[in-house]
MDTraj code that builds the backbone (N, CA, C; nanometers):
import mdtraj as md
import numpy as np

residues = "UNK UNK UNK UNK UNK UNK UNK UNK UNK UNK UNK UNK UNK UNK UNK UNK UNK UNK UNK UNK UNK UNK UNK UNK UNK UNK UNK UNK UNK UNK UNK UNK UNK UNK UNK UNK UNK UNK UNK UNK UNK UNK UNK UNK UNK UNK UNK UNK UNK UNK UNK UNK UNK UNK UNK UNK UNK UNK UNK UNK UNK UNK UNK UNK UNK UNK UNK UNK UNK UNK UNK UNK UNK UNK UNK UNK UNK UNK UNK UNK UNK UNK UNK UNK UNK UNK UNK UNK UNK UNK UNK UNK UNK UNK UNK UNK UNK UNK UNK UNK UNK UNK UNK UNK UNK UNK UNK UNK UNK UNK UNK UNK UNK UNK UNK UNK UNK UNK UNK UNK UNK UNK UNK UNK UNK UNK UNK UNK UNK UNK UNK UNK UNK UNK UNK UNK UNK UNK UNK UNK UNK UNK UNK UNK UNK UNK UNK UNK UNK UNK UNK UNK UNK UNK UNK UNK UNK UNK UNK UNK UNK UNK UNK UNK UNK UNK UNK UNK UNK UNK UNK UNK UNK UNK UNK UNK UNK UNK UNK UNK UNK UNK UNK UNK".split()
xyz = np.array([
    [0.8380, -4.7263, 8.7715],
    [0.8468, -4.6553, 8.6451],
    [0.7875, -4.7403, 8.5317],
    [0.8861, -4.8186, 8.4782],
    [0.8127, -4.9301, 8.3483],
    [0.8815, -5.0571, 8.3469],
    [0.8256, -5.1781, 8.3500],
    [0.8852, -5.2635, 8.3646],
    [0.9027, -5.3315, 8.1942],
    [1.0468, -5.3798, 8.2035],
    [1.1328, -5.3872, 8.0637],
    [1.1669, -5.4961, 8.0598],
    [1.1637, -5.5829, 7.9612],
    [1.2284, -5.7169, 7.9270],
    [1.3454, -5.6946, 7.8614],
    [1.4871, -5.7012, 7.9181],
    [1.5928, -5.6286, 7.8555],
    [1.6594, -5.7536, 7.6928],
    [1.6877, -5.7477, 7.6063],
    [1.7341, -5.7662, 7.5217],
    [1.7630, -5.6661, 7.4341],
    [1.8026, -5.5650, 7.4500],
    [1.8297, -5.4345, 7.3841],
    [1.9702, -5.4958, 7.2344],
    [2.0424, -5.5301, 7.3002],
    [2.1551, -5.5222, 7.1658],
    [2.1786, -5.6348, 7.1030],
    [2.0767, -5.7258, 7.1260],
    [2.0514, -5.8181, 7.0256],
    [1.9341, -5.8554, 7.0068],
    [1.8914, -5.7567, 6.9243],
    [1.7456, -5.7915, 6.8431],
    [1.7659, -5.8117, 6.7088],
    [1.6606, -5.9365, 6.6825],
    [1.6217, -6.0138, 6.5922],
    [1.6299, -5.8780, 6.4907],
    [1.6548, -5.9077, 6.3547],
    [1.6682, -5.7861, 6.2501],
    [1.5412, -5.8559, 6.1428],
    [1.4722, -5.7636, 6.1414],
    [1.3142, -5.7808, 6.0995],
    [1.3090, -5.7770, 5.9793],
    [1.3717, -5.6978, 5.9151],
    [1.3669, -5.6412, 5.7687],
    [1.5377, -5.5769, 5.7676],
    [1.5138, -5.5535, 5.5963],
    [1.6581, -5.5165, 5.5865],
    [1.5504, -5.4096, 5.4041],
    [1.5506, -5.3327, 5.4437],
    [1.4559, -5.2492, 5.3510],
    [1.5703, -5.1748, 5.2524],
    [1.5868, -5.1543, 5.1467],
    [1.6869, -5.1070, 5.0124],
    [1.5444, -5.0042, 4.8967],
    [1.6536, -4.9502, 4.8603],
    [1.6006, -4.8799, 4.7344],
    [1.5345, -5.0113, 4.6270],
    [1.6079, -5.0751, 4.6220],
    [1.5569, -5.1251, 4.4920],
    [1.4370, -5.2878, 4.5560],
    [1.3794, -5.2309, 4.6573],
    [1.3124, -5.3101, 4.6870],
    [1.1754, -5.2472, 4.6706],
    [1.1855, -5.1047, 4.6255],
    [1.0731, -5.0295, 4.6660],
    [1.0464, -4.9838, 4.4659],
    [1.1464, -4.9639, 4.4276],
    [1.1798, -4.9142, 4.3207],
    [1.2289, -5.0000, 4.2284],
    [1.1518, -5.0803, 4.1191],
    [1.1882, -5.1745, 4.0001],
    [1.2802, -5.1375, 3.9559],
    [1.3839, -5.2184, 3.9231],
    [1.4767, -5.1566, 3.8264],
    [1.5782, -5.1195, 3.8697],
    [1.6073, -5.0431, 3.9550],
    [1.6845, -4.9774, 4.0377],
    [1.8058, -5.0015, 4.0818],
    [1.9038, -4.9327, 3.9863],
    [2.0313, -4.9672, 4.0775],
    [2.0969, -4.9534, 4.1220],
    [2.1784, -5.0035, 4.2394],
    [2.2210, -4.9679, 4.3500],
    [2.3509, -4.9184, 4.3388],
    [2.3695, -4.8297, 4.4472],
    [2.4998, -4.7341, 4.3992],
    [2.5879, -4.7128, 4.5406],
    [2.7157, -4.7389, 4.5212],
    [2.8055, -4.7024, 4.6571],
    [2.8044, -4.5842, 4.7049],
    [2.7347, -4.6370, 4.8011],
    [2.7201, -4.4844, 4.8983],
    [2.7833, -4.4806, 5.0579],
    [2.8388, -4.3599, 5.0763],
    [2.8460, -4.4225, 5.2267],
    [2.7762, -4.3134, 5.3482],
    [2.6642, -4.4225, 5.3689],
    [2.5716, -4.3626, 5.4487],
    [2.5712, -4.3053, 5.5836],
    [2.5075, -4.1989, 5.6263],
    [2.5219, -4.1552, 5.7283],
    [2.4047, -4.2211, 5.8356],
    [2.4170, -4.2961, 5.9563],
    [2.3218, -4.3209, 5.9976],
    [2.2470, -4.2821, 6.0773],
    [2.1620, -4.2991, 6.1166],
    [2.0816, -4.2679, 6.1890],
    [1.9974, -4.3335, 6.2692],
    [1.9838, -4.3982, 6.3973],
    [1.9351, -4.4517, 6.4848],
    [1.8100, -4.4106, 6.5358],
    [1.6822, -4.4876, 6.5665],
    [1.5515, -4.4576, 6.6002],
    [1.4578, -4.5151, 6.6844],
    [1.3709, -4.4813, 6.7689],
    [1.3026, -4.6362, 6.8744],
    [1.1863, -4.6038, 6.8372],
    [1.1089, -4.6745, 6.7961],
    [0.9426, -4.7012, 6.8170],
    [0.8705, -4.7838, 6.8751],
    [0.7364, -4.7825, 6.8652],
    [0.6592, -4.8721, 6.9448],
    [0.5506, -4.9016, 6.8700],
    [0.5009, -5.0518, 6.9170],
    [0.3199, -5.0257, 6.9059],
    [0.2803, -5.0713, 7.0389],
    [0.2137, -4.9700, 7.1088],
    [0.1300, -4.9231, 7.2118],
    [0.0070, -4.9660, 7.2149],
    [-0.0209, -5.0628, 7.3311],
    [-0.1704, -5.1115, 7.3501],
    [-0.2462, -5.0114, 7.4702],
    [-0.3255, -5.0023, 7.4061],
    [-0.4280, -4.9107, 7.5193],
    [-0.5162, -5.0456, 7.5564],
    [-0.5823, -4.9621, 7.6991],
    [-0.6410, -5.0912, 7.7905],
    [-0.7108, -5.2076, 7.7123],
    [-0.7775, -5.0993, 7.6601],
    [-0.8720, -5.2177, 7.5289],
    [-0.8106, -5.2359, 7.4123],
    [-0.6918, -5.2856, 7.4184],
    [-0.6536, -5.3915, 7.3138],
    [-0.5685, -5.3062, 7.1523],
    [-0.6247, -5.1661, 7.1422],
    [-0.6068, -5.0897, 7.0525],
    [-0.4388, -5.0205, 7.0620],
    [-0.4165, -4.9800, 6.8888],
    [-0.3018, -4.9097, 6.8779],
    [-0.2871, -4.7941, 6.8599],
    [-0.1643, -4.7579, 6.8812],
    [-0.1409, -4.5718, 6.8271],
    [-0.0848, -4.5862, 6.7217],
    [-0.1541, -4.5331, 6.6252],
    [-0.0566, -4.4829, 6.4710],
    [-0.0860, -4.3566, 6.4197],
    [0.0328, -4.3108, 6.4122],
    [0.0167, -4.1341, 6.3431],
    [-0.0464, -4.1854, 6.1542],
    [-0.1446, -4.0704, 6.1259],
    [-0.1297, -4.0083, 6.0525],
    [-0.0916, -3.9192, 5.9644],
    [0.0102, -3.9074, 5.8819],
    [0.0891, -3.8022, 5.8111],
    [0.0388, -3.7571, 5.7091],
    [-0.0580, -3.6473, 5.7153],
    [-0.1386, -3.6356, 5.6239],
    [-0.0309, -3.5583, 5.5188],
    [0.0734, -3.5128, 5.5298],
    [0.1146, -3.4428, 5.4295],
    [0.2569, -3.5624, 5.3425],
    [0.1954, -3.6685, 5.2339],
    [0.2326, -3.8002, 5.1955],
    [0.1453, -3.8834, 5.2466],
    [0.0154, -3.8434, 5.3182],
    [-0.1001, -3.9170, 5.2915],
    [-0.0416, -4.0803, 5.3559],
    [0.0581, -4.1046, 5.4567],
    [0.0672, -4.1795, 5.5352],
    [0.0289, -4.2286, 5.6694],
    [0.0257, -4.3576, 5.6882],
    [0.0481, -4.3923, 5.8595],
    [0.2058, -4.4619, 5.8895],
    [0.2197, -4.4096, 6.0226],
    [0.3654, -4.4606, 6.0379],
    [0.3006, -4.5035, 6.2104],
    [0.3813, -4.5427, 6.2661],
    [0.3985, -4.5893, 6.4337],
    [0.4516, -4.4781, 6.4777],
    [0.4032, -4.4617, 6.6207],
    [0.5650, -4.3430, 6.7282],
    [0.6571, -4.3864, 6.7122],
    [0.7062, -4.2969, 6.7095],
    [0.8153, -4.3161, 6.7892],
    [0.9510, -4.2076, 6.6863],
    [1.0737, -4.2164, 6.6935],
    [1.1736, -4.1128, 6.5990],
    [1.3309, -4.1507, 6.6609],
    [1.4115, -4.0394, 6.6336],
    [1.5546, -4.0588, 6.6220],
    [1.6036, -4.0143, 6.7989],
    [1.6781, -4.0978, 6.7998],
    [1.7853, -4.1028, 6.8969],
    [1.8370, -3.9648, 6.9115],
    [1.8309, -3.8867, 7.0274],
    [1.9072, -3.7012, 6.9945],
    [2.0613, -3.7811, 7.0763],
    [2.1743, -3.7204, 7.0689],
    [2.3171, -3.7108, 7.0966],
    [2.3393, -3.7718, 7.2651],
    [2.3844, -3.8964, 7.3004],
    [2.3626, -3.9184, 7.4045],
    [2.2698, -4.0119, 7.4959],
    [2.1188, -4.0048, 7.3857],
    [1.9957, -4.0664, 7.4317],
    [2.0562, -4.2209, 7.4091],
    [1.9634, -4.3379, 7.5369],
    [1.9613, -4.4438, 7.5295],
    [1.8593, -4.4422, 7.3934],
    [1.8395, -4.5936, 7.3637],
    [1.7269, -4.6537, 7.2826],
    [1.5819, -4.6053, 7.3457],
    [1.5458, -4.6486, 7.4924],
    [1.4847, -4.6747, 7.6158],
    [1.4372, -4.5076, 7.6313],
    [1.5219, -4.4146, 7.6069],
    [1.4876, -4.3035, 7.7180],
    [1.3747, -4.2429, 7.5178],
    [1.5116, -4.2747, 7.4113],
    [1.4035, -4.1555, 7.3034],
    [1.2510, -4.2164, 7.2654],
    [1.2709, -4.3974, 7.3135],
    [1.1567, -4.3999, 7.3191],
    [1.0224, -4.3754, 7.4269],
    [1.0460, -4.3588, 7.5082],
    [0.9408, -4.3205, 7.6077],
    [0.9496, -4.1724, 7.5408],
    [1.0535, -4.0887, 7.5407],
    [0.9850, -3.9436, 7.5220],
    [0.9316, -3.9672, 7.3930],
    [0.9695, -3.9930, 7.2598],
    [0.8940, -3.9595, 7.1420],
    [0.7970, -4.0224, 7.1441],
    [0.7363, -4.1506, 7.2094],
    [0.6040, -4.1784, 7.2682],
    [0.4734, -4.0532, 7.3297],
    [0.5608, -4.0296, 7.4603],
    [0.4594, -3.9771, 7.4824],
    [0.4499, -3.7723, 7.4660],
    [0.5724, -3.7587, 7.3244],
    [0.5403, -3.6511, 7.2301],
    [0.4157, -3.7031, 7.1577],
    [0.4298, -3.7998, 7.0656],
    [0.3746, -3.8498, 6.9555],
    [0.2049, -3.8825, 7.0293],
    [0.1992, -3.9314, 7.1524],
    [0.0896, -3.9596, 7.1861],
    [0.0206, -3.9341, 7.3332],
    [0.0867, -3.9110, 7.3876],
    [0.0652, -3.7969, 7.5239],
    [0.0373, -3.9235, 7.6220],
    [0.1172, -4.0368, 7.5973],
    [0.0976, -4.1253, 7.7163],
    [0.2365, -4.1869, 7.7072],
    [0.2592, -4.2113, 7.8800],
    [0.3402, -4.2885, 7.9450],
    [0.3252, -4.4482, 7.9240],
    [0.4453, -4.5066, 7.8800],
    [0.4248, -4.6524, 7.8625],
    [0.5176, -4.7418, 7.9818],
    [0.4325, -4.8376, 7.9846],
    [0.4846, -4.9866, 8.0773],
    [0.4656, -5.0889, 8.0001],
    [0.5249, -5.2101, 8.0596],
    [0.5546, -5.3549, 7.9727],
    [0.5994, -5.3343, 7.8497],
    [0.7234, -5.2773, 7.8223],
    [0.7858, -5.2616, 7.7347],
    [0.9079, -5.3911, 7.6697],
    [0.8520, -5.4594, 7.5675],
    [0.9087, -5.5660, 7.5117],
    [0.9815, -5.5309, 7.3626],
    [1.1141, -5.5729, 7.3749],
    [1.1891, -5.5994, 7.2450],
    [1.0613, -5.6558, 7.1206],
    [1.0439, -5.6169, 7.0164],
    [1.0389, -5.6871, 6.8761],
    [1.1361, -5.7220, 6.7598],
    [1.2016, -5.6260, 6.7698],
    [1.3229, -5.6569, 6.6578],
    [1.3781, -5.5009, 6.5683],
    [1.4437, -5.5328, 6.5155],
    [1.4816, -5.3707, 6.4618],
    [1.5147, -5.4030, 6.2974],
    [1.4924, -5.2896, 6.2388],
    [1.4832, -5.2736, 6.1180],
    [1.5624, -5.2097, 6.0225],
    [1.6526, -5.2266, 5.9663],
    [1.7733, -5.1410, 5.8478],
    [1.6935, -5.1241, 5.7509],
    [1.7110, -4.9482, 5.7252],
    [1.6392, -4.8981, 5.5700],
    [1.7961, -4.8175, 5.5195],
    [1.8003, -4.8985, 5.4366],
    [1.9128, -4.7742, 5.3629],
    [1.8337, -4.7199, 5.2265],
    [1.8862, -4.5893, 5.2646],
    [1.7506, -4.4607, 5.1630],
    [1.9067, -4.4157, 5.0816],
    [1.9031, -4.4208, 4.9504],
    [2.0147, -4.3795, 4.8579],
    [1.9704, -4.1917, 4.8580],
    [1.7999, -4.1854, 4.8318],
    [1.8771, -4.0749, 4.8144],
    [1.8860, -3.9509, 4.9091],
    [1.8654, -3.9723, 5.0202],
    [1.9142, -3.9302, 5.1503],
    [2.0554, -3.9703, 5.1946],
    [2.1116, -4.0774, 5.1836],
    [2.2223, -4.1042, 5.1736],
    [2.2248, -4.1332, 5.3434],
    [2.1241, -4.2226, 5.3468],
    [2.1087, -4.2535, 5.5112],
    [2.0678, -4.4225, 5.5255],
    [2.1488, -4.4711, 5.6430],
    [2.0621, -4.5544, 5.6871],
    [2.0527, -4.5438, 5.8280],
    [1.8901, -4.5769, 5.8219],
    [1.8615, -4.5531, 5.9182],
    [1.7822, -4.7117, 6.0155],
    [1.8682, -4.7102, 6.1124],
    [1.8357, -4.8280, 6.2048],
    [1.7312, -4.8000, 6.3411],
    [1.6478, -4.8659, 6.3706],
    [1.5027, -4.8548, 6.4247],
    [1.4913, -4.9706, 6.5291],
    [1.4570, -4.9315, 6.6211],
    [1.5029, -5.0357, 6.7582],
    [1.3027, -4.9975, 6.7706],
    [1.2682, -5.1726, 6.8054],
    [1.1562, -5.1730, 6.7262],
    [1.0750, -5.2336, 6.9000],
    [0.9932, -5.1652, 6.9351],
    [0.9517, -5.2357, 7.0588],
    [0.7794, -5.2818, 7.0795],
    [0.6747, -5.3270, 7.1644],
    [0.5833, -5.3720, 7.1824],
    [0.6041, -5.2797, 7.3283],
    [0.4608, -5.2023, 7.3974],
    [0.4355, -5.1748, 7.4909],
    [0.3091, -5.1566, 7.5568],
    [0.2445, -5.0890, 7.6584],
    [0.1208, -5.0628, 7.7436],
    [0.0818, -4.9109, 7.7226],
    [-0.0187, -4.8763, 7.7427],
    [0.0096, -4.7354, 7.7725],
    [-0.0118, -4.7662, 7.9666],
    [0.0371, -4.6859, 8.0240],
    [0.0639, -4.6624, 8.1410],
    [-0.0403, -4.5757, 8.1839],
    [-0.1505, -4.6054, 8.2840],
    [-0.2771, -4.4979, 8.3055],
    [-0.3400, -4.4191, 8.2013],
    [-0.3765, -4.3017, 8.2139],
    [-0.4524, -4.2223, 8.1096],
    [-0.3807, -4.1610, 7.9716],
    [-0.4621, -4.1702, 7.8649],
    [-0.4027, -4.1228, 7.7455],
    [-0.4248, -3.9825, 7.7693],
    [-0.3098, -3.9217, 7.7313],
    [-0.2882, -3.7764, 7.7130],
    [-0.2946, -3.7494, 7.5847],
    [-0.2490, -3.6264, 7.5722],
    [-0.3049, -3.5126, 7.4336],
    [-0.1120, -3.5389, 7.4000],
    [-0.1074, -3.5662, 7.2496],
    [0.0229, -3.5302, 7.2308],
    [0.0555, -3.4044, 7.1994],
    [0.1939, -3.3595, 7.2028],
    [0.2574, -3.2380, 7.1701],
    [0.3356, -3.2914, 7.0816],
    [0.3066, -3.2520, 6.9328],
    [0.3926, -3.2657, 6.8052],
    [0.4580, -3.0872, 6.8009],
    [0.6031, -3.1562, 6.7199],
    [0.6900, -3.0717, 6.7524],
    [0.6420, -2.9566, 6.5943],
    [0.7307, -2.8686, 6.5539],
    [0.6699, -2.7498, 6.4543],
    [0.6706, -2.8722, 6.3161],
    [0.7484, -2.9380, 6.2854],
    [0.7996, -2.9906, 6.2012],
    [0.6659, -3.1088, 6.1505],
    [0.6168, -3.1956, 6.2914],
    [0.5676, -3.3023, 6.3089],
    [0.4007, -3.2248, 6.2590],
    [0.3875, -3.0886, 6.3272],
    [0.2746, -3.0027, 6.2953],
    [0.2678, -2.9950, 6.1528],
    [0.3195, -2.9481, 6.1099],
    [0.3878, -2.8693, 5.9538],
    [0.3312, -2.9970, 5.8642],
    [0.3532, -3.0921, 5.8852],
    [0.3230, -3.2212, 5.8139],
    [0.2334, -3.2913, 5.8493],
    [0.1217, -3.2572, 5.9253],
    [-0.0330, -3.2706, 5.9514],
    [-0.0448, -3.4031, 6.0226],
    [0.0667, -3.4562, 6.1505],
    [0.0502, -3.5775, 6.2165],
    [-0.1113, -3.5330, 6.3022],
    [-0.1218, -3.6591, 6.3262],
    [-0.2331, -3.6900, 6.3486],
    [-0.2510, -3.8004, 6.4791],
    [-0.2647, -3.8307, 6.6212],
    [-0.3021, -4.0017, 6.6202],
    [-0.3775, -4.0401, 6.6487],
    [-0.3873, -4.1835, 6.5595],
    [-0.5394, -4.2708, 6.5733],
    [-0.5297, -4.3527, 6.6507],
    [-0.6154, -4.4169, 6.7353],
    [-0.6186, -4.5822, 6.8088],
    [-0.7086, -4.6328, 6.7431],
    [-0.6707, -4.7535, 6.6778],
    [-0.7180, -4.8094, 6.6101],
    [-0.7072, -5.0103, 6.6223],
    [-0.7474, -5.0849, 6.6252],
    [-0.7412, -5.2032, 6.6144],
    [-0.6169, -5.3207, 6.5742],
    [-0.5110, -5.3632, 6.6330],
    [-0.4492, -5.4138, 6.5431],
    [-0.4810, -5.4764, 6.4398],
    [-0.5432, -5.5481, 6.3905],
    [-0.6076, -5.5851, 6.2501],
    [-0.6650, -5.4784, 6.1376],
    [-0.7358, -5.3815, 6.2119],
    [-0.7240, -5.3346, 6.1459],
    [-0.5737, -5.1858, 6.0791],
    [-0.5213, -5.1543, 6.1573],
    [-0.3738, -5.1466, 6.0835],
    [-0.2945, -5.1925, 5.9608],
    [-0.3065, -5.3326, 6.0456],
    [-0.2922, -5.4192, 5.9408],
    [-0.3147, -5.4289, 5.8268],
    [-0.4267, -5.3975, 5.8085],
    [-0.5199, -5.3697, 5.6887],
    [-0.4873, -5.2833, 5.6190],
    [-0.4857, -5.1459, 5.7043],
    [-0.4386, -5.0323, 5.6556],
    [-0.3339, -5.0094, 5.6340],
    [-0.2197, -5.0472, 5.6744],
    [-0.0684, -5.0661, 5.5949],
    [-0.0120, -5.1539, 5.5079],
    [-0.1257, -5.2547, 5.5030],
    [-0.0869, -5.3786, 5.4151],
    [-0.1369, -5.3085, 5.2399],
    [-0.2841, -5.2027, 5.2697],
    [-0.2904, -5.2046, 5.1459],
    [-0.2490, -4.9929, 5.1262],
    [-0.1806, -4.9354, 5.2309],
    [-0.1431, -4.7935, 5.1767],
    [-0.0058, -4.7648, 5.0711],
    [-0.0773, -4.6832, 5.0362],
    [0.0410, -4.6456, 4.8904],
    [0.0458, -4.4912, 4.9238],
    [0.2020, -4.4578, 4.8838],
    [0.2042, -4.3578, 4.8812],
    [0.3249, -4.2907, 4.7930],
    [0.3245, -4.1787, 4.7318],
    [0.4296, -4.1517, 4.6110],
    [0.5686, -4.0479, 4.7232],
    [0.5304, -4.0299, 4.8594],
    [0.5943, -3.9697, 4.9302],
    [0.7686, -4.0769, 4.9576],
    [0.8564, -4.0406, 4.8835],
    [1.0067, -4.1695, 4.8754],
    [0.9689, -4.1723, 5.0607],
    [1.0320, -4.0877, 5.1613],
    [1.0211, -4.1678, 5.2750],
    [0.9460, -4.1868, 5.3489],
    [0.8260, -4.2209, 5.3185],
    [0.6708, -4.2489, 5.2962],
    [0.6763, -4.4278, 5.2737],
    [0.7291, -4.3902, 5.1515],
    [0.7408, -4.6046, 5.1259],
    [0.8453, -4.6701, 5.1636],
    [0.9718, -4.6261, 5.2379],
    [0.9993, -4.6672, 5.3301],
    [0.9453, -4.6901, 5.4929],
    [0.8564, -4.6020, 5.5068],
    [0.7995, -4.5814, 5.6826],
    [0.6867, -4.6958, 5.6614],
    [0.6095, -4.7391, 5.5410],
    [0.5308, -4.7785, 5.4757],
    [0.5038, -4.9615, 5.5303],
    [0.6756, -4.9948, 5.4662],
    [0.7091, -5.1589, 5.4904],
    [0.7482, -5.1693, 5.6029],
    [0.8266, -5.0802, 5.6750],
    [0.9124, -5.1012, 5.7771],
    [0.7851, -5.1405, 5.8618],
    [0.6690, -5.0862, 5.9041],
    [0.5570, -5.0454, 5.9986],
    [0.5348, -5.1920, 5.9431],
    [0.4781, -5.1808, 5.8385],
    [0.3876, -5.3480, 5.8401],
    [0.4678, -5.4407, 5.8775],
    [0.6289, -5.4443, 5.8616],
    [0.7269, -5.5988, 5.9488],
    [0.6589, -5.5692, 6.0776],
    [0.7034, -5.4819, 6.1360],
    [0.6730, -5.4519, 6.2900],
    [0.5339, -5.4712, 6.3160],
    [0.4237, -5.4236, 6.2624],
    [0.2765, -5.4582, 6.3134],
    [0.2748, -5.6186, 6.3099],
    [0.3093, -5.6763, 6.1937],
    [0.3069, -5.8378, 6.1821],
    [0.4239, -5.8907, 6.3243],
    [0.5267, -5.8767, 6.3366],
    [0.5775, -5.9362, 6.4726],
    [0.4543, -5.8861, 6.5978],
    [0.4426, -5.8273, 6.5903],
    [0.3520, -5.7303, 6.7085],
    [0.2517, -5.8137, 6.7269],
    [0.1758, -5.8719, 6.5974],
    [0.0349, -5.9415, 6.5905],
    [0.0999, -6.0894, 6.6182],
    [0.2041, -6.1195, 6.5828],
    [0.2283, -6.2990, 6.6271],
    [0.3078, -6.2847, 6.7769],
    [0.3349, -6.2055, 6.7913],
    [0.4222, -6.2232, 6.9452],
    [0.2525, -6.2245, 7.0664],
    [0.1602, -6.1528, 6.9927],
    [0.0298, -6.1065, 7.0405],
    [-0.0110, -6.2344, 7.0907],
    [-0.0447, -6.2951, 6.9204],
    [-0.1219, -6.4257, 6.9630],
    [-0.0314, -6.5071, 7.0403],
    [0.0665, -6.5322, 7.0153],
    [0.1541, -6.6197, 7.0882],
    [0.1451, -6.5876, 7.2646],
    [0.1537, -6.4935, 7.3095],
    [0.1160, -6.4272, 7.4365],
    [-0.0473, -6.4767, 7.5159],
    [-0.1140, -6.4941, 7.3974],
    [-0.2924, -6.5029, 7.4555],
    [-0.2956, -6.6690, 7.4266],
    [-0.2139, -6.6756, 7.4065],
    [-0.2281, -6.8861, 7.3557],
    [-0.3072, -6.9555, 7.5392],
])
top = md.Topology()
chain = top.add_chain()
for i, resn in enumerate(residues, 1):
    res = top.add_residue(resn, chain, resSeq=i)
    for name in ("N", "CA", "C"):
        top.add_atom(name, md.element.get_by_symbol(name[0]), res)
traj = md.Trajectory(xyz[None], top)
């Protein structure tokens, strides 16, 4: 099936993302959040390249991947919202670290189990769901560096937009040093 380097419930915490990190000024208010749990990936295709959606509607890029449904491991929502998001099966699936965004005005935080993987044989066609349609996803393979590039300098006025925004660039940057560290 896929071979896994298990460290699941203790990953390194990458970021710790807040309102008023995004938003000058801003102050913070007792809330008590509802959370929400999520797995993503960045996915190497044979030649070296990544998958990142396009969200054309907030004019974003984010990584695969989404929320945990009632029941789901970390492990299982990420292989399926993978290969929704991008129509391929993944192997060599490695821990990176996971990420806390608390969003005030959603009144959510949402925690993100953050992984490194393969694609597994041939890239398929994804199936985005009505919602994922509705909001003009898109995916690209594209270069890790260049990603990089492209999330280091995207802006966007979409609120959970500039959260998906930082969270992606912690994760592409572990992704790119665990990389080199790997090819040493």
């Amino acid at each position: 099936m896929c071979t896994i380097i298990k460290r699941v419930n203790s990953m390194e915490v990458l970021a710790i993302i807040r309102d008023k990190d995004i938003f000058p000024g801003y102050k913070e208010q007792k809330i008590n959040y509802q959370v929400r749990e999520a797995s993503r990936a960045v996915i190497f295709d044979k030649s070296g390249q990544i998958a990142v959606l396009h969200v054309a509607q907030g004019d974003y890029y984010k990584l695969p991947g989404g929320g945990l449904e009632k029941g789901e491991s970390q492990l299982a929502a990420l292989l399926r919202e993978c290969l929704e998001e991008t129509g391929c099966y993944l192997q060599n699936i490695f821990p990176l670290g996971e990420t806390l965004e608390y969003r005030d005005q959603k009144q959510m935080m949402q925690r993100s189990y953050c992984y490194g993987a393969e694609v597994k044989g041939d890239k398929g066609e994804p199936s985005f769901d009505k919602g994922e349609r509705a909001e003009g996803f898109r995916v690209e393979w594209m270069d890790l560096d260049e990603a990089l590039k492209i999330f280091s300098r995207q802006q966007t006025d979409d609120y959970q937009g500039q959260f998906v925004v930082r969270r992606e660039l912690v994760i592409l940057q572990k992704a790119k040093a665990l990389h080199a560290q790997k090819n040493k």
